[in-house]
C-alpha positions in Angstrom: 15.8 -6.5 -10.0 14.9 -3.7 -8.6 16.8 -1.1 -7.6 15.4 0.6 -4.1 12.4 -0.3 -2.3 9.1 0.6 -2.6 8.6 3.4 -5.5 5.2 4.2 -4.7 1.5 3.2 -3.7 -1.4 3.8 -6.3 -5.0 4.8 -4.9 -7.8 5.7 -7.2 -9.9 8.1 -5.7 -13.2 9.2 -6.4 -12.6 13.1 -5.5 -8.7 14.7 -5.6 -9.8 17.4 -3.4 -11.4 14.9 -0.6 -8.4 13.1 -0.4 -6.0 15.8 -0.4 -8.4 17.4 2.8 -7.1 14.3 3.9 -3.6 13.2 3.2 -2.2 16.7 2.8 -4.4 19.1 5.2 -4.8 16.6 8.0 -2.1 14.3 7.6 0.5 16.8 6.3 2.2 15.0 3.0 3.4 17.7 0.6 2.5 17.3 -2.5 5.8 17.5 -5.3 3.7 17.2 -8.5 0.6 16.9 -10.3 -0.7 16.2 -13.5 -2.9 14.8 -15.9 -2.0 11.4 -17.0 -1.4 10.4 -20.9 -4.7 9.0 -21.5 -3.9 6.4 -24.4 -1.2 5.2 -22.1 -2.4 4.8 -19.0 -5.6 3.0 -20.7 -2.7 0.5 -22.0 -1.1 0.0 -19.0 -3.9 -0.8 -16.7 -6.3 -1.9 -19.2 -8.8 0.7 -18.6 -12.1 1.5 -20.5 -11.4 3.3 -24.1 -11.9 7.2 -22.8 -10.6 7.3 -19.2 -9.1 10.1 -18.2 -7.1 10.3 -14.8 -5.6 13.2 -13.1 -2.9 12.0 -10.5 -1.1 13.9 -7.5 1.7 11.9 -5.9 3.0 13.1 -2.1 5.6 12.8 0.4 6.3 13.3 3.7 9.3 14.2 5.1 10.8 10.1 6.2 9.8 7.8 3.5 11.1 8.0 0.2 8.1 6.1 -0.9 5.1 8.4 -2.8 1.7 8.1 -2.6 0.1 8.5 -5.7 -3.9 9.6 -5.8 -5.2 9.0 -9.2 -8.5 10.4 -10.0 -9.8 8.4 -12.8 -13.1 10.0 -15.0 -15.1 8.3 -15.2 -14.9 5.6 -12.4 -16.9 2.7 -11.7 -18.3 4.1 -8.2 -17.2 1.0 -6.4 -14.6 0.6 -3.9 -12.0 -2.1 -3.8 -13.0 -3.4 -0.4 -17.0 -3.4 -0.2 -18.2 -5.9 1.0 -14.8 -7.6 1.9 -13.6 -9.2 4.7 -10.2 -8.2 6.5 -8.9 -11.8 5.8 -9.7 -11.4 2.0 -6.0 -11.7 0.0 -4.8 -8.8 -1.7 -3.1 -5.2 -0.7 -4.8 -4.3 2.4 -3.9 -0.8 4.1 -0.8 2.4 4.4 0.4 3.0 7.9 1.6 6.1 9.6 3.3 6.2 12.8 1.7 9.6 14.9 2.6 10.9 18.0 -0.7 11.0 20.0 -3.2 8.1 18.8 -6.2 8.5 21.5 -6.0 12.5 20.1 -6.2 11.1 16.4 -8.9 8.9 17.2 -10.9 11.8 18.9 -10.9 14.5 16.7 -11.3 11.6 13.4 -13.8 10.2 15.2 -15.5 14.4 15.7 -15.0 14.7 12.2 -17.4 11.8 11.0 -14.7 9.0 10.3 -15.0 5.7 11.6 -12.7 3.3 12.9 -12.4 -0.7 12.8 -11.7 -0.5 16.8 -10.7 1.8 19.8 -7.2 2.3 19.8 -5.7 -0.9 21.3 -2.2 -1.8 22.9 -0.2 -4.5 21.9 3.7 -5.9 22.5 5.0 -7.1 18.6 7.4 -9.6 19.1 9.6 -8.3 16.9 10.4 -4.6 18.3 11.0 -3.9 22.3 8.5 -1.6 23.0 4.9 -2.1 22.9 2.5 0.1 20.6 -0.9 1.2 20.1 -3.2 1.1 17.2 -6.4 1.8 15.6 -7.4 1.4 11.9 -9.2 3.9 10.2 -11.8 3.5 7.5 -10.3 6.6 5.1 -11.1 7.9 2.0 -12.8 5.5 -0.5 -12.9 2.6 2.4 -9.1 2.7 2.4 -7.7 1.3 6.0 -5.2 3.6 7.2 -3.3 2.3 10.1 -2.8 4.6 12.9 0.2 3.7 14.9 1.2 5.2 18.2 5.2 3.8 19.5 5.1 3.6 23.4 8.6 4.8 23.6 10.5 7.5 25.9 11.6 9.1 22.3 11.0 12.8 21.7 9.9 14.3 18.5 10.7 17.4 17.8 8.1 18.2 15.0 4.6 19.3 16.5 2.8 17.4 13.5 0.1 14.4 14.3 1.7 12.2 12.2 5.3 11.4 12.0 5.2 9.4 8.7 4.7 6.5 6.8 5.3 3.4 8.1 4.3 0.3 6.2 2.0 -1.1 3.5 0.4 -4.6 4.3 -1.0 -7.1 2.2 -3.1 -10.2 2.8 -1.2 -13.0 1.2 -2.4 -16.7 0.7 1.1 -18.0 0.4 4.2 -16.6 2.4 6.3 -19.0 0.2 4.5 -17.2 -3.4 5.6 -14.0 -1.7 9.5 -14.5 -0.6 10.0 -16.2 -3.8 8.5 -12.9 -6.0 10.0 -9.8 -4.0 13.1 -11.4 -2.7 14.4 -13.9 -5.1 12.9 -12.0 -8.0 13.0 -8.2 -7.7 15.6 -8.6 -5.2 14.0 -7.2 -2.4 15.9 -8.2 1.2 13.6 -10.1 3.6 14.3 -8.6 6.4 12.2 -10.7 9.2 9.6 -13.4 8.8 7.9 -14.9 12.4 4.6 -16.2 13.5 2.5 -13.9 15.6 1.3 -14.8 19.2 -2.0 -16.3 19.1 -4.4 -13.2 19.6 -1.9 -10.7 19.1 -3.7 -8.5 16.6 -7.0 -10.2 16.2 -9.2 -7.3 17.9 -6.6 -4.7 15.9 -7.2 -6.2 12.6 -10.7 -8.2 13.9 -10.4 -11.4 13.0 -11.7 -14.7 14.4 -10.2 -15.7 17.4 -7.4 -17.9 17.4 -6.9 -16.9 14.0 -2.9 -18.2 13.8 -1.0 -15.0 11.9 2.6 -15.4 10.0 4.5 -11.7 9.3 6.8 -11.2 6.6 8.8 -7.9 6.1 10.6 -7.4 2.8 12.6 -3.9 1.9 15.8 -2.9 0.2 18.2 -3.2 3.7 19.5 0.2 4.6 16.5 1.9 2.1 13.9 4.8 3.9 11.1 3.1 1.4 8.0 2.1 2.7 8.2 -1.2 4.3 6.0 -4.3 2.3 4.3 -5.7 5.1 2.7 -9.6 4.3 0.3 -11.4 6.6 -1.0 -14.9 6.1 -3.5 -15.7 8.1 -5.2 -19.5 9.0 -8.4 -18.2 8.0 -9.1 -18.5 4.0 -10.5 -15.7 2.4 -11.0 -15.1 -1.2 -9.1 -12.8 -3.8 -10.3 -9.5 -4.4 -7.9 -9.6 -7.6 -10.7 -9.3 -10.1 -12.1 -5.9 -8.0 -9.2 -4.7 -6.9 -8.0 -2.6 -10.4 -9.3 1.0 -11.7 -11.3 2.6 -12.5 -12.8 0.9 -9.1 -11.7 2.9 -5.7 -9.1 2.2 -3.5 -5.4 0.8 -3.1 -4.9 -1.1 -6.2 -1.5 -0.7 -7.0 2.2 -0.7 -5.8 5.3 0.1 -8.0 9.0 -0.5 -7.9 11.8 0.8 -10.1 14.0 -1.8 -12.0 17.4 -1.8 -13.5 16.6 -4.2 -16.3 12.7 -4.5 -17.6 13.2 -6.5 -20.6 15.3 -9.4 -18.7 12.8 -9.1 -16.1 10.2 -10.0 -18.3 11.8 -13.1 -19.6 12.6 -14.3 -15.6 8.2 -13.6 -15.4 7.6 -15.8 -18.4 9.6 -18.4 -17.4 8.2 -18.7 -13.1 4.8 -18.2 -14.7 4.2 -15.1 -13.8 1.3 -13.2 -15.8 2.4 -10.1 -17.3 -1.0 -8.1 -17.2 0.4 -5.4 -19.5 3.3 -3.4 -21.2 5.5 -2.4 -22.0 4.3 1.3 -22.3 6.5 4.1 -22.9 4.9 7.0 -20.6 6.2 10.2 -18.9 5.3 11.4 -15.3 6.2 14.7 -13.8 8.2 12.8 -10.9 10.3 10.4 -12.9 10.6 11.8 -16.2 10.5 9.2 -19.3 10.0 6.0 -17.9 8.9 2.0 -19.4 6.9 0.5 -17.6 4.9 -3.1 -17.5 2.1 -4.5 -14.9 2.5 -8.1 -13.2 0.3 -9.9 -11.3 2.1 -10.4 -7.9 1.4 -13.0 -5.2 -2.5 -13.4 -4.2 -3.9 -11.0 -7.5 -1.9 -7.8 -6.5 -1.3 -5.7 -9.7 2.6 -4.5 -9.4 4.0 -2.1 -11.7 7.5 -2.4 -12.8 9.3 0.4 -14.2 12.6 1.6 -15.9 13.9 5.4 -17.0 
């Protein structure tokens, strides 16, 4: 099982120093190591083209223990994940950061030649008491980045835009596929699960109208990981499983740490669950000597499951 939440989220990028203008500069993540990654290995491990190269820089901010890891991969296939797909399509979807003034993110974004999927827009969740505001942005290597404003009397002492990370959500064909994975599985606690109001979030997200929504939130209880956020939607789209790997850009990747790989692999064989790859013996700057495998989670997402 595992043993904390979310380890980190994996995006290829087609240019380190774009991305870090990005995450780091504008953003303000610190980045806590860099390096280049073991070539033979990480071929293995994601099944990439014999001769890739990758160079990876993994950040954090200053809430979440949760690390975002940009991977640039040489060479890569010039293709992002999500061209050409719908927001309904199954598979990882977007990060979220909560920021203190939204309308001034969208502005000076906006001024700096980024686009977003809407005008900021205000909404009451039914599963929080206050109402919030939020715009999507279009980031780096068609990435959506969820911009998310908290319409709370609460005072925040740091001067930054962005307070920190918030969630990761995926598009999920089957809510039952996902429970059964990351809470009876790895472990993971399910911490709410409700249907949406009807047109709660379809101009935040822009989906048809009347499009009916069901939310899952799963997390290790009492954990500061990043919260895995699940959406199924009425709508059917199709999987982006096949695109959504490197050397191709985008989110294509999130990892957990386990207490027991080998077991773990035997509970996957049995629920048949495809193991994709591993295990591979690697080393990483952040957690040292590690084993890791890949699995193919609920709705084509590649997971990566690792011990030290």
């Amino acid at each position: 099982m595992a043993t904390k939440g979310m380890d980190r989220v994996s995006i290829s990028v087609s240019s380190l120093e774009d991305s870090l203008a990005f995450y780091r500069d504008w953003v303000g993540m610190k980045v806590i190591a860099e390096q280049t990654l073991e070539p033979d290995k990480i071929q293995q491990l994601w099944n990439l083209p014999g001769g890739t190269a990758a160079r990876a820089v993994f950040l954090k901010d200053e809430v979440q223990s949760t690390l975002l890891e940009l991977i640039e991969f040489t060479p890569n296939s010039g293709r992002t994940i999500r061209e050409g797909a719908k927001p309904w399509d199954y598979g990882l979807y977007d990060i979220a950061f909560f920021v203190k003034d939204i309308a001034a993110c969208y502005h000076d974004l906006t001024e700096k030649g980024f686009t977003f999927v809407s005008p900021p827009i205000q909404y009451q969740p039914n599963w929080i008491p206050y109402a919030v505001k939020e715009a999507i942005l279009i980031g780096p290597d068609n990435v959506p980045i969820a911009h998310i404003e908290r319409m709370t009397s609460e005072e925040y002492e740091s001067q930054d835009r962005y307070i920190g990370l918030c969630d990761s959500a995926q598009i999920v064909e089957n809510m039952s596929d996902v429970v059964k994975f990351y809470g009876n599985i790895l472990g993971l606690d399910l911490l709410g699960e409700l249907t949406l109001p009807e047109g709660l979030v379809d101009d935040v997200l822009t989906i048809p109208p009347g499009t009916k929504v069901r939310m899952a939130f799963l997390n290790k209880k009492d954990e500061n990981a990043l919260i895995a956020e699940f959406l199924q939607l009425s709508v059917k789209g199709k999987s982006l499983a096949s695109v959504a790997r490197p050397p191709n850009l985008g989110l294509f990747m999130i990892s957990f740490e386990v207490d027991a790989l080998l077991s773990l692999m035997e509970t996957f064989k049995k629920e048949g669950i495809s193991i994709l790859s591993g295990p591979v013996e690697l080393h990483t700057k952040v957690h040292g000597k590690m084993r890791a495998i890949t699995v193919e989670g609920p709705s084509g997402v590649m997971v990566e499951l690792f011990e030290r």
